[in-house]
C-alpha positions as CSV (number, residue, x, y, z in Angstrom):
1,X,0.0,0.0,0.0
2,X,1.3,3.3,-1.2
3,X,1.1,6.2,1.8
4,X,1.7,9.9,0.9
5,X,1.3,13.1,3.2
6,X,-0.7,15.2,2.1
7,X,-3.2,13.3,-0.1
8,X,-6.0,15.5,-2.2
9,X,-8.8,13.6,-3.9
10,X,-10.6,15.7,-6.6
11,X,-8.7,17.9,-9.5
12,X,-11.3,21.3,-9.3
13,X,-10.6,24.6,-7.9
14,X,-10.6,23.3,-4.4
15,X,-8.1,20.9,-4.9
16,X,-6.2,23.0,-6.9
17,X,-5.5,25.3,-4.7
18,X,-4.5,23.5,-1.8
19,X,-2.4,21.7,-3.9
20,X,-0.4,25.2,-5.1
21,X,-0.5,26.7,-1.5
22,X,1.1,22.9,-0.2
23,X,3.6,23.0,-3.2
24,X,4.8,26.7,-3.0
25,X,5.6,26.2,0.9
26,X,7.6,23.3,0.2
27,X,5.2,20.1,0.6
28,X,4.5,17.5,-1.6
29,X,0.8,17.3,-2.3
30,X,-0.5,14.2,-4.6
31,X,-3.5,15.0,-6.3
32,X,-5.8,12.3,-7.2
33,X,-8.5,13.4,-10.3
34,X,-11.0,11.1,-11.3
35,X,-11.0,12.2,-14.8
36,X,-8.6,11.7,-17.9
37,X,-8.7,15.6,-18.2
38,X,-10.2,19.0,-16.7
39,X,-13.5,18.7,-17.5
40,X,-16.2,21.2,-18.1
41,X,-17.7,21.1,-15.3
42,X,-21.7,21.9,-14.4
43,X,-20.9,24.0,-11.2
44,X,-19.4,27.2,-11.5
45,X,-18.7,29.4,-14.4
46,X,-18.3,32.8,-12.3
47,X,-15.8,34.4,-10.5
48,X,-16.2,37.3,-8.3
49,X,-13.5,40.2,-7.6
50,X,-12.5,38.4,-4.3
51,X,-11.9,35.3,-6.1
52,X,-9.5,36.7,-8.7
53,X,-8.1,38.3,-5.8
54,X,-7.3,34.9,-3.9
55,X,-6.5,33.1,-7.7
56,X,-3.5,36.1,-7.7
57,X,-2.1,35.3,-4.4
58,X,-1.6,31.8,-5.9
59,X,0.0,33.2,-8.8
60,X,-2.5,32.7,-11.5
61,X,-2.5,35.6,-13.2
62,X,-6.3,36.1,-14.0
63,X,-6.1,38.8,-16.7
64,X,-4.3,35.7,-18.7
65,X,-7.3,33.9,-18.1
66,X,-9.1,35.2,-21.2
67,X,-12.5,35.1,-19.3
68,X,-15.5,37.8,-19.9
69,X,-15.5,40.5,-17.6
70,X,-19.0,40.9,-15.5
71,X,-19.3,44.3,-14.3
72,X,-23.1,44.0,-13.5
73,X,-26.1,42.0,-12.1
74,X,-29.3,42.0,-14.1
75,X,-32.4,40.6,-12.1
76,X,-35.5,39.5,-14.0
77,X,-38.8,38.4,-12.8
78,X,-41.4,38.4,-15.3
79,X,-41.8,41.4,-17.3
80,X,-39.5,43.4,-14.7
81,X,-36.0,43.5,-14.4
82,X,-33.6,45.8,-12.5
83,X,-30.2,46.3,-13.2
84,X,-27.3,47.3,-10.8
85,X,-23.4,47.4,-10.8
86,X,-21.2,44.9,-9.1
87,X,-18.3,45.9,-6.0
88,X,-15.8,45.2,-8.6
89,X,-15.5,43.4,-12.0
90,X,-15.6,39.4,-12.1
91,X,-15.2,37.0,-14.4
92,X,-17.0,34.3,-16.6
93,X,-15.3,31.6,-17.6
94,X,-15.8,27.6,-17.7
95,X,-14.4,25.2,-15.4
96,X,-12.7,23.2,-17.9
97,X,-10.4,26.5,-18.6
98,X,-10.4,27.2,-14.8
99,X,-9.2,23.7,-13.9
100,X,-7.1,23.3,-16.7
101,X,-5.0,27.2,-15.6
102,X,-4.9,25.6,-12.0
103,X,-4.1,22.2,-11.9
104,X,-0.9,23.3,-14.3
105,X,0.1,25.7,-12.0
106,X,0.0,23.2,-9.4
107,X,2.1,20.9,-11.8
108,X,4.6,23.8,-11.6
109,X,4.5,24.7,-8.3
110,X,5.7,20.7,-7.3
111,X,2.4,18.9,-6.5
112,X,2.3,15.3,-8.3
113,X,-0.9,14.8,-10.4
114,X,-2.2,11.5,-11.5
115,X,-5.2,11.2,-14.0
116,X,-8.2,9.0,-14.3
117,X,-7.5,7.6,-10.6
118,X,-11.5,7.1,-8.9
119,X,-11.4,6.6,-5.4
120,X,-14.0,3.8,-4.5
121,X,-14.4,4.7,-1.0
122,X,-12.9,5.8,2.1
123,X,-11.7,2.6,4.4
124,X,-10.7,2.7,8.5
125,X,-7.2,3.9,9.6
126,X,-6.9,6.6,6.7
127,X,-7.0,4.2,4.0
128,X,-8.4,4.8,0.8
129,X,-9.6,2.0,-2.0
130,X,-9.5,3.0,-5.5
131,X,-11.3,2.0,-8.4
132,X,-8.9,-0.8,-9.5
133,X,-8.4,-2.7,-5.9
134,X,-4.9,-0.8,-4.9
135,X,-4.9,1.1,-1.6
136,X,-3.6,4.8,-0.9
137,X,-3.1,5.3,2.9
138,X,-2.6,8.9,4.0
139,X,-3.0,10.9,7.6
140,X,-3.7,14.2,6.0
141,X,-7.1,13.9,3.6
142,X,-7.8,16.9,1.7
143,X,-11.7,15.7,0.7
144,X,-12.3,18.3,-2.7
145,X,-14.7,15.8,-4.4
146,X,-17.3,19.1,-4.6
147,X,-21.3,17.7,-5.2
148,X,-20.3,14.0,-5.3
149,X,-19.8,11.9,-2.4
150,X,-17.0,9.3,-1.3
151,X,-18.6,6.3,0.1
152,X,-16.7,6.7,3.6
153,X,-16.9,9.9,4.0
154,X,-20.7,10.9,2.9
155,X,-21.7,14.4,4.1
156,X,-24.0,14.7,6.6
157,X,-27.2,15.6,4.8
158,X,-30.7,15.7,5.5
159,X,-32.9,15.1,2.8
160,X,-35.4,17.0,1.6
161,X,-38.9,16.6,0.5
162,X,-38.4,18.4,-3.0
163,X,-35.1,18.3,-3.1
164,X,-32.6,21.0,-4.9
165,X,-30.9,20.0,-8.3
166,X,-28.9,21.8,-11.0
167,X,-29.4,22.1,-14.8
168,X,-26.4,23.5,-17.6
169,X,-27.2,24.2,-21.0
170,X,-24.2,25.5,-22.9
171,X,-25.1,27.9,-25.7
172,X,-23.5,29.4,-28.3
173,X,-22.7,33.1,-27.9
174,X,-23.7,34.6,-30.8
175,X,-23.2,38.5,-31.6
176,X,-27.0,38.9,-30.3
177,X,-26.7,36.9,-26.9
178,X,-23.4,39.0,-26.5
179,X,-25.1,42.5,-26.9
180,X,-28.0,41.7,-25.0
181,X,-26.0,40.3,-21.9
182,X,-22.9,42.7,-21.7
183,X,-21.0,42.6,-19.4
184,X,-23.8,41.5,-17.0
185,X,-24.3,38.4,-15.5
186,X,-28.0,37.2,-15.4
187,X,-30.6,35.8,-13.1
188,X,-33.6,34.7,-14.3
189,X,-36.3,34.3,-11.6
190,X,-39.2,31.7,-12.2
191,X,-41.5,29.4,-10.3
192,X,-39.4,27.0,-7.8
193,X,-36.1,28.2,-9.2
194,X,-34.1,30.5,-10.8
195,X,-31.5,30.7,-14.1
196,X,-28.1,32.3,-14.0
197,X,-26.7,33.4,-17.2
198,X,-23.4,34.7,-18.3
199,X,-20.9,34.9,-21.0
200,X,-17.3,33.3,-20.9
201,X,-14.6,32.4,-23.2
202,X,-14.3,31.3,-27.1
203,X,-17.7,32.6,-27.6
204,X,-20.1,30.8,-25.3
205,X,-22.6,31.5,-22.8
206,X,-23.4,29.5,-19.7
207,X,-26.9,29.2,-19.1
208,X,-27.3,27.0,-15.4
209,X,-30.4,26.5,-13.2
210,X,-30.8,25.3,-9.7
211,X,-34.7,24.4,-9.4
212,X,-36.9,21.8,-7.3
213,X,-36.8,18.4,-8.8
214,X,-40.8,18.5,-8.7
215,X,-40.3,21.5,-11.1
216,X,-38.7,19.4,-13.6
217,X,-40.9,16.4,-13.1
218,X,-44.2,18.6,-14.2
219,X,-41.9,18.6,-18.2
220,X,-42.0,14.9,-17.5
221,X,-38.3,14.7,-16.5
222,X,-36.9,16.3,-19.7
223,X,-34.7,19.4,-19.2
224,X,-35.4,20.7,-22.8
225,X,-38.8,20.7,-22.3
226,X,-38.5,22.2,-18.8
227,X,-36.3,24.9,-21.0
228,X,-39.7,25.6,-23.6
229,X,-41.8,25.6,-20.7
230,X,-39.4,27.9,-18.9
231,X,-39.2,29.9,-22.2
232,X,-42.9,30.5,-23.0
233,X,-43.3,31.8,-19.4
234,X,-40.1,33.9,-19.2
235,X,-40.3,36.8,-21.9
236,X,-36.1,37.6,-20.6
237,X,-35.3,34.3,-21.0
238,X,-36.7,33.4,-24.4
239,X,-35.8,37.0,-26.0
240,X,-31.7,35.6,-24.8
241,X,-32.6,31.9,-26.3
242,X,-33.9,33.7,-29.7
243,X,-30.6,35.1,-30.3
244,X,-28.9,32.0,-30.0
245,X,-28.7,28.0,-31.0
246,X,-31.1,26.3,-28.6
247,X,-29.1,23.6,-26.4
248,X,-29.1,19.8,-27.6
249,X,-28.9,18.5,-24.3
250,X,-28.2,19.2,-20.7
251,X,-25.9,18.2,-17.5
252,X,-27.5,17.6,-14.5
253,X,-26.6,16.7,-10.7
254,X,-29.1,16.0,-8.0
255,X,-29.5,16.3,-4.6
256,X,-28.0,19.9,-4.1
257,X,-28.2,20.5,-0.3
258,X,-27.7,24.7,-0.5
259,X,-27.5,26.0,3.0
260,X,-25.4,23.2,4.2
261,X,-22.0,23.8,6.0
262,X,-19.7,20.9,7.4
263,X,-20.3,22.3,11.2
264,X,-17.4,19.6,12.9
265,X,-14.3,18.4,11.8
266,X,-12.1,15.2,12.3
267,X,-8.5,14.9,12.7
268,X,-6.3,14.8,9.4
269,X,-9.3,15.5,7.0
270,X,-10.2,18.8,5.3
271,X,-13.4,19.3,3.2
272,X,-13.1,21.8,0.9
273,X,-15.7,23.2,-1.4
274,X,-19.3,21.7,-1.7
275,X,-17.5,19.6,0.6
276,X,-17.7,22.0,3.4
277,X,-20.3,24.5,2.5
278,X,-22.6,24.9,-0.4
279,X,-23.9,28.4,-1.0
280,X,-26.8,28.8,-3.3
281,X,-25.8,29.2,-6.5
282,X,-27.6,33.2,-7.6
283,X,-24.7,33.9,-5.0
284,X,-22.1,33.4,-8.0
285,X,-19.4,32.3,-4.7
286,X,-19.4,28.3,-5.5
287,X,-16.0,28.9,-6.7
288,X,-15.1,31.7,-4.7
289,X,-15.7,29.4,-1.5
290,X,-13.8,26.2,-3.2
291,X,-10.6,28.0,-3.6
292,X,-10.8,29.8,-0.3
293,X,-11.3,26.7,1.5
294,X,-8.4,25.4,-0.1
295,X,-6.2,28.0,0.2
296,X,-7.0,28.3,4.2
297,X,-6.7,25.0,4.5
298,X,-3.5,24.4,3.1
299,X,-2.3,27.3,5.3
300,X,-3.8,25.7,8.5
301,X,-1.9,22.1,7.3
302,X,1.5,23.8,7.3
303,X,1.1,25.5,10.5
304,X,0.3,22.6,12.5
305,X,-0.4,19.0,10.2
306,X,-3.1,16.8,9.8
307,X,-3.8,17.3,13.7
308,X,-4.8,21.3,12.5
309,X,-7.8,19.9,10.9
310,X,-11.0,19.7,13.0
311,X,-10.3,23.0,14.9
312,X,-9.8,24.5,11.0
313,X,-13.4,23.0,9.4
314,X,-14.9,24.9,12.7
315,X,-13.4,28.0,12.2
316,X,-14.2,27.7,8.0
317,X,-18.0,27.2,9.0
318,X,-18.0,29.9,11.1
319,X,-16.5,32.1,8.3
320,X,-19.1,30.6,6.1
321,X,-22.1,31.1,7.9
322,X,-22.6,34.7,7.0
323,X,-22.7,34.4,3.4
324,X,-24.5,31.1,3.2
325,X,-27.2,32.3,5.2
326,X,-28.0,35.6,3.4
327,X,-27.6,33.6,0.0
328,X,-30.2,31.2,1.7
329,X,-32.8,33.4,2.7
330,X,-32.8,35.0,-0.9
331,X,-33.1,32.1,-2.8
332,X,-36.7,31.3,-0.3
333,X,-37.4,34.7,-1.7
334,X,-36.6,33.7,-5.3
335,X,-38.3,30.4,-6.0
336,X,-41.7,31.5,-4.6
337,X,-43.8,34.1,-7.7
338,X,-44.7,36.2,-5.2
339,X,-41.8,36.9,-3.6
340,X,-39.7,37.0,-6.8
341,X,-42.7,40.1,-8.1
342,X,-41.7,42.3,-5.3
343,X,-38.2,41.7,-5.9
344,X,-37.5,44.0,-8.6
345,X,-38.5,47.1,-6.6
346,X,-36.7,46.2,-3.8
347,X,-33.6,45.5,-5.7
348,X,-34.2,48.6,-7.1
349,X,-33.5,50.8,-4.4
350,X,-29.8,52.4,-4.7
351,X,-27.1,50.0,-3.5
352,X,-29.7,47.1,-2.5
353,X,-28.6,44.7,-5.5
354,X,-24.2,45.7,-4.9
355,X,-24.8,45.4,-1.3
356,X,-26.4,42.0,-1.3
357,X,-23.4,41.0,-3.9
358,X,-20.8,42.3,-1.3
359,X,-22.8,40.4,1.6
360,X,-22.3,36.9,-0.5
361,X,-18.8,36.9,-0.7
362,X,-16.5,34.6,1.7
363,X,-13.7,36.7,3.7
């Protein structure tokens, strides 16, 4: 059985970044990814100002990144819509090019990186199986597997009656979709859910949802038809899919638990990401907290070892709990029609909409 100190299990940005704050102090992070290749993922797709701030201390230079820059928020419910400007610029851009810029600078940096390694499960005395029978044993488990479990090491999530689940369509980003989203990024409020939409790199758009699954269930299970219903209902929404290709298909993950945070921790294992806390997604911070987490963590590791651990997932919920809540109570506001109506003249009050976008961010 191979043992290695510290071990990270999952290639995205939360991985990533423990693995370049390990490396660039002198560690030697492994990084086990599941797939051959970055992948595009579903999650994620925006960065705010505070995460391109934390991607520079790094050493990725963002302006390299050759993502879109979002200057606003543009809120729609209905016929209304409300526009407002943002702290400071972020960025669209896919996870594929995100976890591609990363992982090589943690390649660089000195972290080891094997590809198309899946972890089966999590075994006693800090063993993990993988896929092909071998065995990894490691005392310091950085756990970055984001929305998808490892049998072992499950979160501990209570499920709900009409559970949370998340769409992506990818769609062309034609020289319509680009003039009529800007430099904004969207959110699309509708009945049980909401759409996010905004532009990224090499001419694409990414158009996500995070809805009930009972939503979904009344287009008979079929996210394109969910997207017509969606369309015929939503005069915002259809005016952006008439200026571009309509989607072939759609990704999907189930079971989002939004609101959740990873309250205790355990000696020699960090969560990071979904992993730890999972922020609604209209708060555009999914990434922003993923690359914290691992940034903090890693810092927390080489300060005291794997034994720094439990006392660091306490602190990280506690710097979580802020932002979390707030982005919880507005998506209760968001799925429900009647809530979503008054929203637009709430948000727009001066400083409402940039001071609910500050209020989202993790420290």
């Amino acid at each position: 059985m191979r043992r290695t100190d510290p071990l990270i299990v999952g290639g995205g940005p939360g991985g990533a970044a423990a693995a370049i704050a390990l490396a660039r102090h002198g560690a030697k992070p492994l990084l086990l990814e599941r797939h051959a290749e970055p992948q595009d993922a579903l999650c994620g797709g925006f960065m705010s100002w505070q995460t391109l701030a934390t991607l520079d201390r790094l050493g990725i230079e963002t302006n390299a990144l050759g993502g879109h820059k979002v200057s606003e928020v543009a809120l729609f419910a209905g016929k209304r819509s409300v526009c407002a400007r943002l702290p400071a610029p972020g960025m669209g851009l896919s996870r594929r090019a995100l976890d591609t810029r990363m992982l090589a600078r943690a390649g660089a940096a000195g972290a080891d990186i094997e590809y198309g390694v899946n972890v089966a499960s999590a075994e006693t005395g800090g063993q993990l199986r993988l896929a092909d029978g071998a065995h990894i044993g490691s005392g310091a488990l950085f756990l970055a597997t984001g929305k998808y479990e490892l049998r072992g090491l499950k979160r501990d999530v209570l499920p709900e009656r009409d559970s949370w689940m998340g769409l992506r369509y990818r769609l062309p980003a034609t020289a319509g979709l680009r003039a009529a989203i800007g430099g904004a990024i969207e959110l699309h409020l509708f009945d049980r859910g909401y759409a996010g939409l905004v532009l990224q790199e090499s001419a694409s758009a990414n158009l996500c949802m995070a809805l009930r699954r009972s939503r979904l269930a009344e287009a008979g299970g079929h996210p394109l038809d969910l997207l017509r219903q969606l369309a015929d209902e939503m005069p915002s929404l259809a005016a952006r899919l008439n200026e571009s290709d309509w989607p072939s298909h759609a990704d999907a993950v189930g079971l989002v638990p939004y609101g959740w945070r990873e309250k205790t921790g355990a000696d020699g294992i960090f969560r990071l990401g979904d992993q730890a806390a999972v922020i609604p997604s209209l708060a555009g911070e999914g990434i922003g907290i993923a690359i914290a987490s691992g940034r903090s963590a890693a810092e927390a590791y080489l300060g005291r070892g794997p034994h720094a651990a439990s006392d660091w997932q306490e602190r990280f919920a506690r710097q979580a709990r802020r932002p979390v809540a707030i982005a919880n109570r507005l998506k209760a506001l968001a799925e429900k029609p009647s809530n979503a109506g008054m929203a637009i003249p709430l948000a727009r009050i001066p400083g409402v909409l940039r001071l609910l976008a500050g209020a989202t961010r993790i420290a």
